[in-house]
N, CA, C and O of each residue as an XYZ file, in Angstrom:
532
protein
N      42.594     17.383    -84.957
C      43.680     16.545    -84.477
C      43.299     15.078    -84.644
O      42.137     14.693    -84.515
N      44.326     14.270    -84.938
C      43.953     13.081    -85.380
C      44.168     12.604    -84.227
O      45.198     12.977    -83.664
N      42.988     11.342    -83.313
C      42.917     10.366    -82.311
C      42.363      9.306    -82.784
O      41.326      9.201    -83.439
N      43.176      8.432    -82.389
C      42.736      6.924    -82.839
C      42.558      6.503    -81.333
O      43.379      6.526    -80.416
N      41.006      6.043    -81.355
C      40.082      5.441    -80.188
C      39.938      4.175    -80.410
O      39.905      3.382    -79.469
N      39.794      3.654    -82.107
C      39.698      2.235    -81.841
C      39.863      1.261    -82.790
O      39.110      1.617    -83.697
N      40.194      0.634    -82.994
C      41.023     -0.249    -84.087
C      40.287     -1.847    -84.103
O      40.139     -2.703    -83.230
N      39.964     -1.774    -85.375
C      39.220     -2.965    -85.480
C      40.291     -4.498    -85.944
O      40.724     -4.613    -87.091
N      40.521     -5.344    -85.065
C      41.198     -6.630    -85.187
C      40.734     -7.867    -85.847
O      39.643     -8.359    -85.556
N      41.488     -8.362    -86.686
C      40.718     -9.742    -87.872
C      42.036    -10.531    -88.378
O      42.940    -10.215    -89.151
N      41.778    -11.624    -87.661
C      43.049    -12.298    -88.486
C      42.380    -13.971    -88.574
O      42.038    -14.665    -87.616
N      42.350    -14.200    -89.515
C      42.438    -15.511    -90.002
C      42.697    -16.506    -89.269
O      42.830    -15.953    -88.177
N      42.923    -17.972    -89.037
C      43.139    -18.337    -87.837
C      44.742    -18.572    -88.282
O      45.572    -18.424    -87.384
N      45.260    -18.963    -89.742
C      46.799    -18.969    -89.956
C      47.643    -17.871    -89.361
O      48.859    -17.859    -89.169
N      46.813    -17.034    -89.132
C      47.260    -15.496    -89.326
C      46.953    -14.868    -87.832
O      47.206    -13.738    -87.415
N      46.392    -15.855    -87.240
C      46.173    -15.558    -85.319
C      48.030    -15.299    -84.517
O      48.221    -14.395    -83.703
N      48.943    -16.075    -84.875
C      49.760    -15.224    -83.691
C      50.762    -14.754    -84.577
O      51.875    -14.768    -84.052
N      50.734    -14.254    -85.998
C      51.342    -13.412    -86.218
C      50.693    -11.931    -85.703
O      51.385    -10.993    -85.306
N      49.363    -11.927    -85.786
C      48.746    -10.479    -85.095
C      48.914    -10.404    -83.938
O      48.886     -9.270    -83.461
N      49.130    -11.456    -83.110
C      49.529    -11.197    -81.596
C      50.946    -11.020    -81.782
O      51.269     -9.888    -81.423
N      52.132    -11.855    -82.299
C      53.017    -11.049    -82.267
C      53.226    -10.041    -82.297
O      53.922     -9.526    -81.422
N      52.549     -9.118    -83.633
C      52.620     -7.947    -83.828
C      51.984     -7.394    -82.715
O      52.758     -6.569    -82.228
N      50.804     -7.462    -81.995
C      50.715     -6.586    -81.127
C      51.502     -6.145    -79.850
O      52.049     -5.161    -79.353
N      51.207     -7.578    -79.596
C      52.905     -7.623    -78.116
C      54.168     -7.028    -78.117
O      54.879     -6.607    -77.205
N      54.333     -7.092    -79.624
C      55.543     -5.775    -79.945
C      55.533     -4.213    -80.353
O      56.382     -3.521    -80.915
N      54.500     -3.982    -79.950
C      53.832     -2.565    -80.346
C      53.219     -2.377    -78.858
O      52.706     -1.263    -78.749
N      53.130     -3.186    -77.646
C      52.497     -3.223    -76.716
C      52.317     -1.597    -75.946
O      51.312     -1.378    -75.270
N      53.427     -0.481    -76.139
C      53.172      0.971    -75.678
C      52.389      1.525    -76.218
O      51.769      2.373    -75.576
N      52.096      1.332    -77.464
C      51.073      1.829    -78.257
C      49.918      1.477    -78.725
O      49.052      2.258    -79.119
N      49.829     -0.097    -78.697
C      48.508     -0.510    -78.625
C      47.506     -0.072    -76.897
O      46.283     -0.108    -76.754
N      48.323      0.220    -76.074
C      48.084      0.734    -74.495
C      47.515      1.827    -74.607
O      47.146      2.412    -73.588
N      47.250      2.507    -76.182
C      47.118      4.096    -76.149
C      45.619      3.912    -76.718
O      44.680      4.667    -76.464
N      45.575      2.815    -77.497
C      44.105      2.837    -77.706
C      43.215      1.405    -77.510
O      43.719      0.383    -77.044
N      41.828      1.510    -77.939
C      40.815      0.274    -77.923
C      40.894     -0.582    -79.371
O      40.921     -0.259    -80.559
N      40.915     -1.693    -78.717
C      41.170     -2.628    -79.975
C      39.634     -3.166    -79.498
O      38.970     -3.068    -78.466
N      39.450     -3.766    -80.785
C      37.962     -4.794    -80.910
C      37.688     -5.375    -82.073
O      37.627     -4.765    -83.140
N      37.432     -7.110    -81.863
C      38.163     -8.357    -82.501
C      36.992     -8.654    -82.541
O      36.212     -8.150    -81.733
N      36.382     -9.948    -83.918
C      35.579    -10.803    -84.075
C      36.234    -11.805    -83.192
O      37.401    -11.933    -82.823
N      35.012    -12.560    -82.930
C      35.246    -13.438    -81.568
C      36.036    -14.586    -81.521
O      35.836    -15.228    -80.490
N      36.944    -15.119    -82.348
C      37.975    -16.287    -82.107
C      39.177    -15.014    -81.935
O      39.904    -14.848    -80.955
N      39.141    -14.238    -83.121
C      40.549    -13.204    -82.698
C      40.309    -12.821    -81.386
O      41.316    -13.222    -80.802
N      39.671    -12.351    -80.658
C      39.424    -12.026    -79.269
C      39.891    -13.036    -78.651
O      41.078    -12.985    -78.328
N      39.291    -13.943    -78.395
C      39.838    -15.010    -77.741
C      40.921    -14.953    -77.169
O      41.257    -14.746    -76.003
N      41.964    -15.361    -79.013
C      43.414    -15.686    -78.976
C      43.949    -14.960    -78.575
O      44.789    -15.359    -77.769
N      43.870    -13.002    -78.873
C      44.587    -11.998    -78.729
C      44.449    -11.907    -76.745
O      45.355    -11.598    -75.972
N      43.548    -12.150    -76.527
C      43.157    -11.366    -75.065
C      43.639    -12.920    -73.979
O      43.668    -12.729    -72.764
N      43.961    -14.258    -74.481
C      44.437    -14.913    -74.317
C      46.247    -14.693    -73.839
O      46.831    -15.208    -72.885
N      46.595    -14.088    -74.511
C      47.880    -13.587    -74.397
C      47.933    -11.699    -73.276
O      48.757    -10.799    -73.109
N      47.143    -11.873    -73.018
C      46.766    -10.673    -71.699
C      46.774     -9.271    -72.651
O      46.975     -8.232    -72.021
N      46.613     -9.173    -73.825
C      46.238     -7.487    -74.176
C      44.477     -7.635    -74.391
O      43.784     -8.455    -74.994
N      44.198     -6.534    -73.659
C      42.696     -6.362    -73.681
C      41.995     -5.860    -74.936
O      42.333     -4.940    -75.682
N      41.022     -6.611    -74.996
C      40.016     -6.266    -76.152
C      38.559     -6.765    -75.814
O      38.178     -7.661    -75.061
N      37.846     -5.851    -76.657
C      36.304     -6.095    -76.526
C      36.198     -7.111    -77.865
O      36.731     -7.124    -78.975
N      35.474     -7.735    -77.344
C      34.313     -8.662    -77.956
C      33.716     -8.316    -79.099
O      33.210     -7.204    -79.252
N      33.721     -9.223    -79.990
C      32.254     -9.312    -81.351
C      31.918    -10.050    -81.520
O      32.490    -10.606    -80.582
N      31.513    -10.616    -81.839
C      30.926    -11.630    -82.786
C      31.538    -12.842    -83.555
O      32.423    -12.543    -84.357
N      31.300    -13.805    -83.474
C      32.910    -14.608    -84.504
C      32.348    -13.966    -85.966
O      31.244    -13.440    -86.108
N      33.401    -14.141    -87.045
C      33.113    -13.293    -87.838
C      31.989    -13.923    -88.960
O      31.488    -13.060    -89.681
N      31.541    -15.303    -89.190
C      30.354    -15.730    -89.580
C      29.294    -15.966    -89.017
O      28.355    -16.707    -89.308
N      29.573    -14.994    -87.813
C      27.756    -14.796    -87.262
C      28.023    -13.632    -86.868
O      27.821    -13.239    -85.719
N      28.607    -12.824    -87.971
C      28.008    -11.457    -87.685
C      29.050    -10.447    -87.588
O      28.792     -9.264    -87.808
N      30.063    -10.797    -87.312
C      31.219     -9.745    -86.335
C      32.148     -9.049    -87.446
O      32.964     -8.182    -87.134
N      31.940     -9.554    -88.942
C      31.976     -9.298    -90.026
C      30.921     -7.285    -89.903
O      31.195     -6.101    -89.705
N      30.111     -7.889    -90.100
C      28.632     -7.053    -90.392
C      28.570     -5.532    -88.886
O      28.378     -4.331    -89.072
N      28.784     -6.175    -87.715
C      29.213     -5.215    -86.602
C      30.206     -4.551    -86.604
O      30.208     -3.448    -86.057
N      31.322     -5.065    -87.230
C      32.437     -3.673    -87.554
C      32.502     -2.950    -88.685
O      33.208     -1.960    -88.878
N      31.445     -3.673    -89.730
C      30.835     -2.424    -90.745
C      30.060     -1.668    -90.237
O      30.166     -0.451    -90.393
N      29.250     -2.141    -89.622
C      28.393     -0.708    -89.021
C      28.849      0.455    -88.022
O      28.448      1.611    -87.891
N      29.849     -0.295    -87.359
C      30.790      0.420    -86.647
C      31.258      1.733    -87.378
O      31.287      2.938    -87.127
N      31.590      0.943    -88.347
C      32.482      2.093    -89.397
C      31.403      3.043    -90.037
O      31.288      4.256    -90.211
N      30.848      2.190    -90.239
C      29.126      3.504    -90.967
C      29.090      4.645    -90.043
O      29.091      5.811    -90.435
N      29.059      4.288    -88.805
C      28.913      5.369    -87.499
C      30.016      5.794    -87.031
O      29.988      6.379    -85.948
N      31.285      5.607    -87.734
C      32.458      6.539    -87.559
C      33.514      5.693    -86.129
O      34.668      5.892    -85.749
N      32.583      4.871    -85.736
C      33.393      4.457    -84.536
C      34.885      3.558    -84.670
O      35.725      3.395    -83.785
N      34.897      3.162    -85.757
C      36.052      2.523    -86.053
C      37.003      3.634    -86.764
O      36.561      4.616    -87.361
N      38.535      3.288    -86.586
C      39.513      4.713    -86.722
C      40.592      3.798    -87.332
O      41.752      4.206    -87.401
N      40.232      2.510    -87.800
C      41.624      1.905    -88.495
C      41.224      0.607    -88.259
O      40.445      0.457    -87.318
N      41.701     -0.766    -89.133
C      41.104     -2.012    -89.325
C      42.584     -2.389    -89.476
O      43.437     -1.744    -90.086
N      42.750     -3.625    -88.769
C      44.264     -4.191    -89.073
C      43.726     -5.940    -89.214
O      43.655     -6.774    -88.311
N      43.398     -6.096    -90.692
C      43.108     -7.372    -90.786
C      43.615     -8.664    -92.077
O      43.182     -9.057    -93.160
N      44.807     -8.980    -91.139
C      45.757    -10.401    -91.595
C      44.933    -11.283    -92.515
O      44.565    -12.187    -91.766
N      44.705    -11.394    -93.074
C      44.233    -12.161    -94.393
C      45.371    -13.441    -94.418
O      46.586    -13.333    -94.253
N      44.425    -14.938    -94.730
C      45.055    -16.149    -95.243
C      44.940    -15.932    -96.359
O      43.783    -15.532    -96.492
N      45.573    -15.942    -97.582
C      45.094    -15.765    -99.196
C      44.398    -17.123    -99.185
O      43.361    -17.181    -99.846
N      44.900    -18.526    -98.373
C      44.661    -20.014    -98.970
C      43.144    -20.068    -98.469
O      42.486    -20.960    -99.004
N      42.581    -19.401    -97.690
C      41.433    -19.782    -96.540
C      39.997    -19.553    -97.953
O      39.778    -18.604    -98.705
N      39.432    -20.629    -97.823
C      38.422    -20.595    -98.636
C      37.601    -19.480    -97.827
O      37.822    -19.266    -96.635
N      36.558    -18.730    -98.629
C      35.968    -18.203    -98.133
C      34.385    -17.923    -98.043
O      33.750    -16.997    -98.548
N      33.884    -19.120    -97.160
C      32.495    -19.076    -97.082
C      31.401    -18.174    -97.334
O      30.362    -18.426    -97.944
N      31.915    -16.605    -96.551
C      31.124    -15.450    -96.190
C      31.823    -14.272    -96.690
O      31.778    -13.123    -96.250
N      32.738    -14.928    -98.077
C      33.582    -13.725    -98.574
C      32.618    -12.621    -98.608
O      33.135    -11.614    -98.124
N      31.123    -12.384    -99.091
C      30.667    -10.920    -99.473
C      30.745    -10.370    -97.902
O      30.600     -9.150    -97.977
N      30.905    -10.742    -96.592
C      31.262    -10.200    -95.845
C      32.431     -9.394    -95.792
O      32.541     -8.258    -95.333
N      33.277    -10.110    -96.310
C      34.770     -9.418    -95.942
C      34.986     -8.352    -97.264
O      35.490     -7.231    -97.313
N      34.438     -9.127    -98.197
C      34.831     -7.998    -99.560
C      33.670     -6.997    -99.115
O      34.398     -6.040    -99.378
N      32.632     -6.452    -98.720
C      31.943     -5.611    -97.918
C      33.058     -4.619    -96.723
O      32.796     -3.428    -96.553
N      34.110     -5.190    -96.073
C      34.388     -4.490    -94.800
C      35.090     -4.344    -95.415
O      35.084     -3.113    -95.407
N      36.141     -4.716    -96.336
C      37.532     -4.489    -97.562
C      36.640     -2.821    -98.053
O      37.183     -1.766    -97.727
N      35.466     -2.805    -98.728
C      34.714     -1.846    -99.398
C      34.878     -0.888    -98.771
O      35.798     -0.124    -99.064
N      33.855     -0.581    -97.488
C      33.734      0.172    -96.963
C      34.873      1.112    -96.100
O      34.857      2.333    -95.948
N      35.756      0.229    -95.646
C      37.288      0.578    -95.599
C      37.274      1.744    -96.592
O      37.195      2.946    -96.338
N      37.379      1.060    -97.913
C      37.899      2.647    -98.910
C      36.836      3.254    -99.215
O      37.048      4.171   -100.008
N      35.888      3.141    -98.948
C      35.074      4.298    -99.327
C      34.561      4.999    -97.997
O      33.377      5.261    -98.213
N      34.815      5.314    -97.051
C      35.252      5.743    -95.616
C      36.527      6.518    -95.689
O      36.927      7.650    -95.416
N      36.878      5.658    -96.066
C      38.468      6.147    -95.832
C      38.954      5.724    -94.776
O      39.402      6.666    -94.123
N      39.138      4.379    -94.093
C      39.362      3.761    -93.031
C      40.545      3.437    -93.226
O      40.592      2.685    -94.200
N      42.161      3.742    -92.514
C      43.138      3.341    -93.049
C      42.996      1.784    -92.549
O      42.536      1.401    -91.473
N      43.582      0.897    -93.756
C      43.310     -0.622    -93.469
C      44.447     -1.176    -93.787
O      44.971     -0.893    -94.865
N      45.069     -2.119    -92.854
C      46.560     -3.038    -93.235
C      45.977     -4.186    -93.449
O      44.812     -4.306    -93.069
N      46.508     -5.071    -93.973
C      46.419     -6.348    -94.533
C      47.648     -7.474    -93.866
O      47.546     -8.691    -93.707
N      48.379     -6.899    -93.673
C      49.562     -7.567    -92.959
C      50.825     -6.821    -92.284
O      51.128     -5.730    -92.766
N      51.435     -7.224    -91.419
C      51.908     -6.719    -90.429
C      52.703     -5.393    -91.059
O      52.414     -4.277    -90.628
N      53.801     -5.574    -92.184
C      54.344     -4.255    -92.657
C      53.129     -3.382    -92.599
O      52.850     -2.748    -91.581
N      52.308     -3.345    -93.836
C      50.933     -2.218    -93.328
C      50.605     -1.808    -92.368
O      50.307     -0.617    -92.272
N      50.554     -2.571    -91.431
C      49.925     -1.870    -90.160
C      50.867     -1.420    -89.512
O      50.561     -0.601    -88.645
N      52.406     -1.785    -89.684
C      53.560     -1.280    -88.642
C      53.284      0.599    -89.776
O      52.919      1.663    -89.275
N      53.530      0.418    -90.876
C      53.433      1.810    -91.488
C      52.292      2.531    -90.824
O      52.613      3.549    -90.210
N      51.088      2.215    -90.831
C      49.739      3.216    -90.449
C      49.824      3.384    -89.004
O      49.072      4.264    -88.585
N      50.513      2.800    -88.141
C      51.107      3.214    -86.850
C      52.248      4.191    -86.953
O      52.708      4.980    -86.127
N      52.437      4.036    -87.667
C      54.269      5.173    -87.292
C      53.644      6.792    -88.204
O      53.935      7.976    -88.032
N      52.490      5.943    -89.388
C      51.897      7.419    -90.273
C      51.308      8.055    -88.933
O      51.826      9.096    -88.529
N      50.555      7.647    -88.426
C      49.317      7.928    -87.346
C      50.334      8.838    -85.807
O      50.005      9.808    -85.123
N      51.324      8.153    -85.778
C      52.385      8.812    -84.632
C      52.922     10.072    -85.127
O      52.724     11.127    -84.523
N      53.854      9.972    -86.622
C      53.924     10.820    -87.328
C      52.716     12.321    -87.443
O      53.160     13.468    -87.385
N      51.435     12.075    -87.581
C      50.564     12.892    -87.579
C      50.903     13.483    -86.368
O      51.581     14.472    -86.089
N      50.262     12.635    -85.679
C      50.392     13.121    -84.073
C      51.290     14.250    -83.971
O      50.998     15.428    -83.763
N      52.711     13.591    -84.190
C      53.237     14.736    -83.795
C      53.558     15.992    -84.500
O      54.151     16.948    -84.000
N      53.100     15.901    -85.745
C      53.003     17.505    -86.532
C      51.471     18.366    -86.432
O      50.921     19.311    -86.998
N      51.275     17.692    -85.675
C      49.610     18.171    -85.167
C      49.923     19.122    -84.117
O      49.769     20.291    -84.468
N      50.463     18.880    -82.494
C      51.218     18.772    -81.749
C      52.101     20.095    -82.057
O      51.879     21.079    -81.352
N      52.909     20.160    -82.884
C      54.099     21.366    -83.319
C      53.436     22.507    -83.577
O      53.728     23.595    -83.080
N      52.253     22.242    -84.591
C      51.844     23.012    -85.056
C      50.695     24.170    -84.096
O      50.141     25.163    -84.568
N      50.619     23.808    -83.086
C      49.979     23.968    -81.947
C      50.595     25.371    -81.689
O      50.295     25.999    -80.674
């Protein structure tokens, strides 16, 4: 049976309250599981009262902690908003967590349509899981 325990959060800082939008409007269902943010997304997101754990900001590290996360299975889905314009200092970080994503098999959105789909796929499961019972 498919359970999603925990969802890894990353948004850019252009890209900070479109992911809170999106979450605040998904708010019954983000209630169903654990989110956990590199540490400015934390901030902003948990700023706006939905709870999340802590990482790392993502150039000291919080990049590198939700890959390993994922190495050890603990991550169940990555929803991370990308600036295309944002230079990128510590890109082999992110093209690393982009990687491992598909070679895991981590379902990963990039922007809000994506992730509204891998929520409704993931509900969808749910409930033919559920029937089939």
């Amino acid at each position: 049976m498919v359970h999603i325990r925990n969802i890894a959060i990353i948004a850019h800082d252009q890209k900070k309250p479109t992911m809170v939008e999106f979450l605040k409007e998904r708010r019954e269902w983000i209630d169903t599981v654990s989110l956990l943010a590199t540490g400015r997304t934390a901030e902003f997101i948990e700023r706006e009262g939905i709870e999340i754990r802590h990482m790392s900001r993502g150039r000291s590290g919080g990049y590198r902690e939700i890959i390993e996360m994922i190495r050890q299975k603990e991550v169940d889905m990555v929803f991370f908003f990308m600036d295309p314009d944002v230079e990128r200092p510590f890109h082999e970080d992110m093209e690393e967590l982009l990687d491992i994503c598909v070679n895991q098999n981590v379902p990963l959105a990039l922007n809000p349509s994506s992730a509204e789909l891998l929520i409704l796929g993931m509900i969808r499961l749910r409930m033919h899981q559920q029937r089939k019972k």
